[in-house]
C-alpha positions in Angstrom: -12.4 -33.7 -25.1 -14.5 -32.3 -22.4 -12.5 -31.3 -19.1 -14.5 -31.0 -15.9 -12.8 -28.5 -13.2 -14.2 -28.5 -9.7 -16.3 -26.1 -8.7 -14.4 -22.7 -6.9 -15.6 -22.4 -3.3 -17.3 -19.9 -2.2 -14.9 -17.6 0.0 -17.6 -17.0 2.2 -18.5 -19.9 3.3 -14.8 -21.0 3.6 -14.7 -18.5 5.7 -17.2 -19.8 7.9 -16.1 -23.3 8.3 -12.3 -21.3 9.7 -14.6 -19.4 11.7 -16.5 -22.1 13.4 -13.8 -23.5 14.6 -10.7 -21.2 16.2 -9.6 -23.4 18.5 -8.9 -25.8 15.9 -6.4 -23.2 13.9 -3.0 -24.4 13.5 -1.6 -21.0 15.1 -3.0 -19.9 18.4 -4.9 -16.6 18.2 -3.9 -13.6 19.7 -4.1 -10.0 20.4 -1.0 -7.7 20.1 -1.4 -4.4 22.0 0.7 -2.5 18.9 -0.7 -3.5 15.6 -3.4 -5.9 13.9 -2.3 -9.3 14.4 -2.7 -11.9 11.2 -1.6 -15.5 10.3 -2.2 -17.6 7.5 -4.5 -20.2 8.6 -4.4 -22.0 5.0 -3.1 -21.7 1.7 -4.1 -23.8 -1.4 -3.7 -23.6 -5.0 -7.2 -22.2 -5.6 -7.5 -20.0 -2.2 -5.6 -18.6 1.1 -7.2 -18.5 4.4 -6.1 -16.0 6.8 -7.0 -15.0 10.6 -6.9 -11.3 12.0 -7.6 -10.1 15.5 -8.1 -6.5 16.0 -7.9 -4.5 19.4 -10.1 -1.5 19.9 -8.8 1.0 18.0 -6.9 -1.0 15.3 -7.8 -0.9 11.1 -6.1 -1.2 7.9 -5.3 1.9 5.5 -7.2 1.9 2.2 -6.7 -0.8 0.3 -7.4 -3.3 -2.3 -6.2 -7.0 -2.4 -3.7 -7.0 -5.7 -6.8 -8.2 -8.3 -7.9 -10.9 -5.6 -11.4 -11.7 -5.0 -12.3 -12.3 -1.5 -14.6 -12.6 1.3 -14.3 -12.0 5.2 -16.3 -13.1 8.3 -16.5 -11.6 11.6 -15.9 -14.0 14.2 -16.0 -12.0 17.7 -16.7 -8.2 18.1 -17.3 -5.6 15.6 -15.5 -4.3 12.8 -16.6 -1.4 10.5 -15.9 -1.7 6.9 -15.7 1.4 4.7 -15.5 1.2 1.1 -15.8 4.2 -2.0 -18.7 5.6 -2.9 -19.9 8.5 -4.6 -16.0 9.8 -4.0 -16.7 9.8 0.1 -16.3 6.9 2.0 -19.5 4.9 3.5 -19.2 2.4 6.6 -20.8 -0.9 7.2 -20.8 -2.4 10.7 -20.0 -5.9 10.5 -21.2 -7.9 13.8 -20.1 -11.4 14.7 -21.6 -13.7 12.1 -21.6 -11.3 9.4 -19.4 -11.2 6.7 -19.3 -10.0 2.8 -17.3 -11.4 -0.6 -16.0 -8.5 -2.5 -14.5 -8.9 -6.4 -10.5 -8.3 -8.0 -11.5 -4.2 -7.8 -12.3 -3.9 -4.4 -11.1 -1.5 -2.1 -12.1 -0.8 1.3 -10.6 0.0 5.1 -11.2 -2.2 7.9 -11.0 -1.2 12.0 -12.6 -2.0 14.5 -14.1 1.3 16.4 -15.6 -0.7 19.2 -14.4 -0.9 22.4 -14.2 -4.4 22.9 -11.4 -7.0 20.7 -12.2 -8.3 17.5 -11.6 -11.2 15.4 -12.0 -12.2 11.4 -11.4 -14.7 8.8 -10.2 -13.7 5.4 -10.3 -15.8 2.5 -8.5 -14.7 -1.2 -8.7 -16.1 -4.5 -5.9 -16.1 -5.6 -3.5 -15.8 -2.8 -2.8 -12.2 -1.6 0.9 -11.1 -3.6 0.7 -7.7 -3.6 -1.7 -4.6 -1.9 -2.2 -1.0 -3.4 -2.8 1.3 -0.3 -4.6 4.6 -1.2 -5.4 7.9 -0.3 -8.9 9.5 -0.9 -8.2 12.7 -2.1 -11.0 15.8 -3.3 -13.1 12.4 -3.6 -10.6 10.3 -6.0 -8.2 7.1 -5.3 -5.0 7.8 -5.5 -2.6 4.9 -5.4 0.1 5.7 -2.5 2.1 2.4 -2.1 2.2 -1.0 -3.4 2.9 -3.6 -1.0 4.2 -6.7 -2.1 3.8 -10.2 -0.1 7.5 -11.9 1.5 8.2 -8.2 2.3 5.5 -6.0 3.6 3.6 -9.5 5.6 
């Protein structure tokens, strides 16, 4: 018996389809002067959208998404992506219109270092249950908390 599955989409360019269109979102965007604001935009069996706006100054810890694959789109501003290499970290400057997929072992910190707000789409395959933050220490991850989705977002 042969079974045909549908294709998986690529993150990325579901990503960009979110991205094109904010004002069609199903939660308003916004900007909160205290931390990173996020909302799930959409969440399917085979992938969860999420939007994230980021005031200057604003960024994640190190982190990597709990074994999910992912991509992420900037959709207003500039956010700087750092991810391991070489036991240092090395940044990326992501522009509006720019964005990246990443695989289950990534881990990388997001902020936005500008001095103007920023915006993103997030996409996961599958949906985001659980985070390891880290710590780079003498050039090594080391795993400092596990956070677990329903109580840490």
């Amino acid at each position: 018996m042969v079974t045909s599955r549908r294709p998986e989409p690529d993150l990325l360019a579901v990503a960009a389809r979110y991205a094109a269109d904010p004002a069609g979102w199903p939660v308003p965007l916004r900007f909160d002067p205290d931390q990173r604001w996020y909302a799930c935009l959409d969440a399917r069996p085979d992938h969860e959208v999420w939007a994230l706006s980021w005031l200057p100054g604003q960024g994640t810890d190190l982190h990597d998404h709990g074994g999910a694959s992912g991509a992420f789109l900037v959709v207003a501003g500039v956010l700087t992506e750092e991810t391991v290499g070489g036991g240092r970290l090395r940044a990326r400057r992501l522009a509006a219109g720019a964005g990246r997929r990443f695989g289950p072992s990534h881990v990388h910190v997001v902020s936005n270092r500008g001095d103007q707000p920023a915006v993103s789409v997030h996409v996961y395959r599958p949906a985001l249950r659980r985070m390891t933050h880290y710590q780079l220490v003498d050039g090594l991850l080391r795993a400092a908390e596990v956070a677990v989705a329903g109580v840490a977002w």
